[in-house]
Rosetta silent file (secondary structure, phi, psi, omega in degrees, C-alpha in Angstrom):
SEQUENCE: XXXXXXXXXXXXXXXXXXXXXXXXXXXXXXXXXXXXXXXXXXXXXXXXXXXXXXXXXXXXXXXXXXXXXXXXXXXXXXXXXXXXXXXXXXXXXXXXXXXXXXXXXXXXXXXXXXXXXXXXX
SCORE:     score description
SCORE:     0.000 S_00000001
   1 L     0.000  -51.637  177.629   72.519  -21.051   24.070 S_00000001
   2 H   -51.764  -25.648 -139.381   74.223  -18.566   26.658 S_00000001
   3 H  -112.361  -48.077  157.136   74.703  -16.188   24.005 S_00000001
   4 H   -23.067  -47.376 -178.807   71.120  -16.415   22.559 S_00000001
   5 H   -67.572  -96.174 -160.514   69.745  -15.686   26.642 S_00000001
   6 H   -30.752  -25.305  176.767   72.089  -12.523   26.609 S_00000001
   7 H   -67.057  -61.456 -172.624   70.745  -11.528   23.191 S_00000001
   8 H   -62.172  -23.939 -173.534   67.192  -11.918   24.683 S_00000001
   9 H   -73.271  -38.994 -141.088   67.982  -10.511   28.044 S_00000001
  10 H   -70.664  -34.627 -157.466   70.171   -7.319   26.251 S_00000001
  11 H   -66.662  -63.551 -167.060   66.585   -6.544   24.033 S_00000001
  12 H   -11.210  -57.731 -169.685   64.492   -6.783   27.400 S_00000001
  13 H   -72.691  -30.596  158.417   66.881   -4.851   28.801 S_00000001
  14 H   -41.659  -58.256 -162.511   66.622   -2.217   25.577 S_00000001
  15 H   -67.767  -69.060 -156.486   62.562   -2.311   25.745 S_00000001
  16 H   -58.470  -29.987 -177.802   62.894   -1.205   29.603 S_00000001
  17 H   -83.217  -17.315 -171.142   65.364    1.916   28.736 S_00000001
  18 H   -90.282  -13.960  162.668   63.128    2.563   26.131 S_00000001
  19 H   -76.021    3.429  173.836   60.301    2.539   28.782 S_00000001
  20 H   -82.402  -36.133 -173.991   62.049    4.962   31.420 S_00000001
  21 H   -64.529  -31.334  176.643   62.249    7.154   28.168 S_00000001
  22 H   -66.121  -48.546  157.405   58.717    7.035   27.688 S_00000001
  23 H   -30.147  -33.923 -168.427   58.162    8.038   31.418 S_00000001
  24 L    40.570 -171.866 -127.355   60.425   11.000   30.183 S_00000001
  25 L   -14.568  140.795  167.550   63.438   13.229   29.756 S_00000001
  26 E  -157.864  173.825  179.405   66.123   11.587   32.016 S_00000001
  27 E  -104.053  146.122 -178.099   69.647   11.526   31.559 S_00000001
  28 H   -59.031   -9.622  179.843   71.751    8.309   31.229 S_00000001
  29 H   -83.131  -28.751  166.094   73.166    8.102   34.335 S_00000001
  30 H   -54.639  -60.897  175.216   69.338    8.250   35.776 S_00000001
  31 H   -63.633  -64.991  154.537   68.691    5.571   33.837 S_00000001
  32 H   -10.867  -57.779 -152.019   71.340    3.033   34.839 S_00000001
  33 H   -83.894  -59.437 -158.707   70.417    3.915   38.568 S_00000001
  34 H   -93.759   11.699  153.919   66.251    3.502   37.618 S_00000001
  35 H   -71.935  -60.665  179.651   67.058    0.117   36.057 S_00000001
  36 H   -47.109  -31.501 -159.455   68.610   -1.143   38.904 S_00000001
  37 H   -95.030  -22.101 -176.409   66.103    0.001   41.385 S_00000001
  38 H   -93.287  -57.932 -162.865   62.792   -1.287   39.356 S_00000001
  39 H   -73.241   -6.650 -169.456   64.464   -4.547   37.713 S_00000001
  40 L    41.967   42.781 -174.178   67.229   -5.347   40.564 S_00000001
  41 L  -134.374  161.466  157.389   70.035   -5.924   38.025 S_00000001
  42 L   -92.244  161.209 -150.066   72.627   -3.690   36.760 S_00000001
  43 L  -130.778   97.657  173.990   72.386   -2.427   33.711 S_00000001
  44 L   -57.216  101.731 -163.720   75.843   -1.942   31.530 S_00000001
  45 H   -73.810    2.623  153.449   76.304    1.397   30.446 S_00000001
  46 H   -96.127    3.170  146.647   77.961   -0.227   27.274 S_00000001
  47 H  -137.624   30.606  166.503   74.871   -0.973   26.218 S_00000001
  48 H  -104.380  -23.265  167.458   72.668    1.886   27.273 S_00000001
  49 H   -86.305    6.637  172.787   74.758    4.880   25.667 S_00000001
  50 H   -86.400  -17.634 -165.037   75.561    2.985   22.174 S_00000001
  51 H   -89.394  -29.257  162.774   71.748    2.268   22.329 S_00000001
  52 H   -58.458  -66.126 -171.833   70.845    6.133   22.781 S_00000001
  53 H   -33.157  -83.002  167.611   72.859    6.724   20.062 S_00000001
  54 H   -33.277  -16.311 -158.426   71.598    4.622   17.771 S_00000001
  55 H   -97.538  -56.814  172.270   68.213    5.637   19.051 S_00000001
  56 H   -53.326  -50.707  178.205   69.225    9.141   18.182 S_00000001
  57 H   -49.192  -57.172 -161.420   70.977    8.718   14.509 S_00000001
  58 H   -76.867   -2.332  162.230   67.347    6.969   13.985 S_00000001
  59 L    71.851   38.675  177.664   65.719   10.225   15.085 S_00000001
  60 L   -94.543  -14.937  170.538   63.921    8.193   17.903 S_00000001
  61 E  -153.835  146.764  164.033   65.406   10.209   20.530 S_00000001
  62 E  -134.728 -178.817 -167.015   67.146   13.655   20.916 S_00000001
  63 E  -140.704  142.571  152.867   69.301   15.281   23.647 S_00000001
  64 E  -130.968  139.952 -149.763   69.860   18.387   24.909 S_00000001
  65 E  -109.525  127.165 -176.975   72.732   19.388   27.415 S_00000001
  66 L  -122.507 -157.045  -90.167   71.384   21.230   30.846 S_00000001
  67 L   152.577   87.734  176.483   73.071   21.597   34.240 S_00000001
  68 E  -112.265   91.836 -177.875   72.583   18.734   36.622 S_00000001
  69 L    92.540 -129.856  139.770   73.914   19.765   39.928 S_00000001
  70 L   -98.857   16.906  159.622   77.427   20.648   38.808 S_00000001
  71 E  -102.651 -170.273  162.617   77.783   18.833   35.508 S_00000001
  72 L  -101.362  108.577 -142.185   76.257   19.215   32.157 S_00000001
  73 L  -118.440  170.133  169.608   74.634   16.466   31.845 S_00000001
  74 E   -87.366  119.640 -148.412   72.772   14.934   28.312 S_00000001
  75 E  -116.348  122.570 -149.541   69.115   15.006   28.786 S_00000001
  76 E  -121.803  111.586  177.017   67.572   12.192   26.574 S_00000001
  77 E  -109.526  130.773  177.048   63.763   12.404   25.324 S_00000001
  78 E   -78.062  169.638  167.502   61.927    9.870   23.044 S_00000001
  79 L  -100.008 -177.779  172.851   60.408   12.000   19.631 S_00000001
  80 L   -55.255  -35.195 -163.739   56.907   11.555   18.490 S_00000001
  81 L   -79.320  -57.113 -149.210   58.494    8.466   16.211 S_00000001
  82 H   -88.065   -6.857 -176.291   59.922    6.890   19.180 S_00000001
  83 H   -77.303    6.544  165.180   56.891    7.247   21.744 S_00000001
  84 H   -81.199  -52.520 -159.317   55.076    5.517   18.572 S_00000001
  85 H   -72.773  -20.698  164.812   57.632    3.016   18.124 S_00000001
  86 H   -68.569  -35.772  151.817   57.061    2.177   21.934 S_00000001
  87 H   -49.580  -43.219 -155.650   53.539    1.964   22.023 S_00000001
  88 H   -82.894  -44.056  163.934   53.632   -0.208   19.240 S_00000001
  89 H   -39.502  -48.817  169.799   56.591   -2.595   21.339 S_00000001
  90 H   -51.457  -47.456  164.064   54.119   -2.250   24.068 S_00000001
  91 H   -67.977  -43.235 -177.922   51.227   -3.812   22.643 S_00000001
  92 H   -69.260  -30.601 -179.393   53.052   -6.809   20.893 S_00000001
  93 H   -88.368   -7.158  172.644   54.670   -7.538   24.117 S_00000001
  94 H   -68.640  -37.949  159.088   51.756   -6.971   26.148 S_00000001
  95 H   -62.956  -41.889  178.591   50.067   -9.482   23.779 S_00000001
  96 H   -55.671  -48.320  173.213   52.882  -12.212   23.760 S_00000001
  97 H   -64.265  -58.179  178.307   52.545  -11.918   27.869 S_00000001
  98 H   -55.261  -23.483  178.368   48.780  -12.742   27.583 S_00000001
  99 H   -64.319  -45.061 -171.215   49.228  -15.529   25.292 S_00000001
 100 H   -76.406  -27.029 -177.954   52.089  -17.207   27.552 S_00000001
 101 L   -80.913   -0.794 -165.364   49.634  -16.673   30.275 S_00000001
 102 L  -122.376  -23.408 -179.656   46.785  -18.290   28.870 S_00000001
 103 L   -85.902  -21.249 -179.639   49.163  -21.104   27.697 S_00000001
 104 L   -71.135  -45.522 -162.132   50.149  -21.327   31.595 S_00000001
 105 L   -61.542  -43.139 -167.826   46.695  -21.208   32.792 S_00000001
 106 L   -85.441   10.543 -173.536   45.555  -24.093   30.255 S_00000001
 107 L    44.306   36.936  163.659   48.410  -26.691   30.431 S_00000001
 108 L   -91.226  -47.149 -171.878   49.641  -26.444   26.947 S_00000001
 109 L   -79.941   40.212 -149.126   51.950  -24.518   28.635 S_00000001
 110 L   -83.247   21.268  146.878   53.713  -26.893   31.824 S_00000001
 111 L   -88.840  -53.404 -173.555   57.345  -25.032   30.960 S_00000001
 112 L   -40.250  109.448 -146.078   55.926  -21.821   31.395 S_00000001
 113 L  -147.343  149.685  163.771   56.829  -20.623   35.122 S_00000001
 114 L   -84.834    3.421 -164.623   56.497  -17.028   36.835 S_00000001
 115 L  -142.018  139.497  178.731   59.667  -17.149   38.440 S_00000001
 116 L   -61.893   -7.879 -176.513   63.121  -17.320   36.742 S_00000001
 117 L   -40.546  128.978  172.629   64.064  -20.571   37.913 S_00000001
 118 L   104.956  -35.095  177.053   65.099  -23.231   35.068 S_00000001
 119 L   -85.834   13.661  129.074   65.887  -20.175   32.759 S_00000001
 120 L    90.514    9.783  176.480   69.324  -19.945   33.701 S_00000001
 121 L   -67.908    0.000    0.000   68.473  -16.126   34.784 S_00000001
């Protein structure tokens, strides 16, 4: 079961880097730092630069290297494919949230809670 939550937490936590990306260009270190500050968790930077990668290889993101301050930093952009593939993430989960919410409102849904408590979060 723990490893199932961390599976579910790690996509969440995917979906939200791929929404800072959407916001757009930022660098990875930016992100880490603008996880923490909207979601109030850390964010493991072992699995936000393997997940640029991959996001890059899949030609979902590119990078280009600028001058941030005094380093050179990687500057990370979604492409037209991935600001697609995020809309389309956006809608199904935007739907899934109305659904749970409609199952809350009606009392099919008496698990269903707004707050992490019981979900081991």
């Amino acid at each position: 079961m723990k490893s199932e939550l961390d599976d579910l937490i790690s996509d969440f936590s995917r979906f939200y880097v791929l929404t800072i990306l959407y916001e757009g260009p930022t660098h990875g270190y930016s992100i880490l730092r603008e996880f923490k500050k909207r979601v109030g968790k850390e964010i493991s930077p072992s699995l936000v630069y393997p997940f640029l990668k991959k996001l890059e290889k899949k030609g979902l993101v590119k990078h280009t290297d600028k001058p941030v301050g005094e380093k050179e930093r990687k500057i990370f952009e979604l492409t037209e494919e991935g600001r697609e593939l995020w809309s389309r993430l956006f809608k199904r989960f935007a739907n899934l949230i109305s659904i749970a919410t409609e199952c809350a409102h009606s009392g099919k849904g008496k698990n269903l809670t707004a707050t992490p408590e019981g979900t081991g979060l």
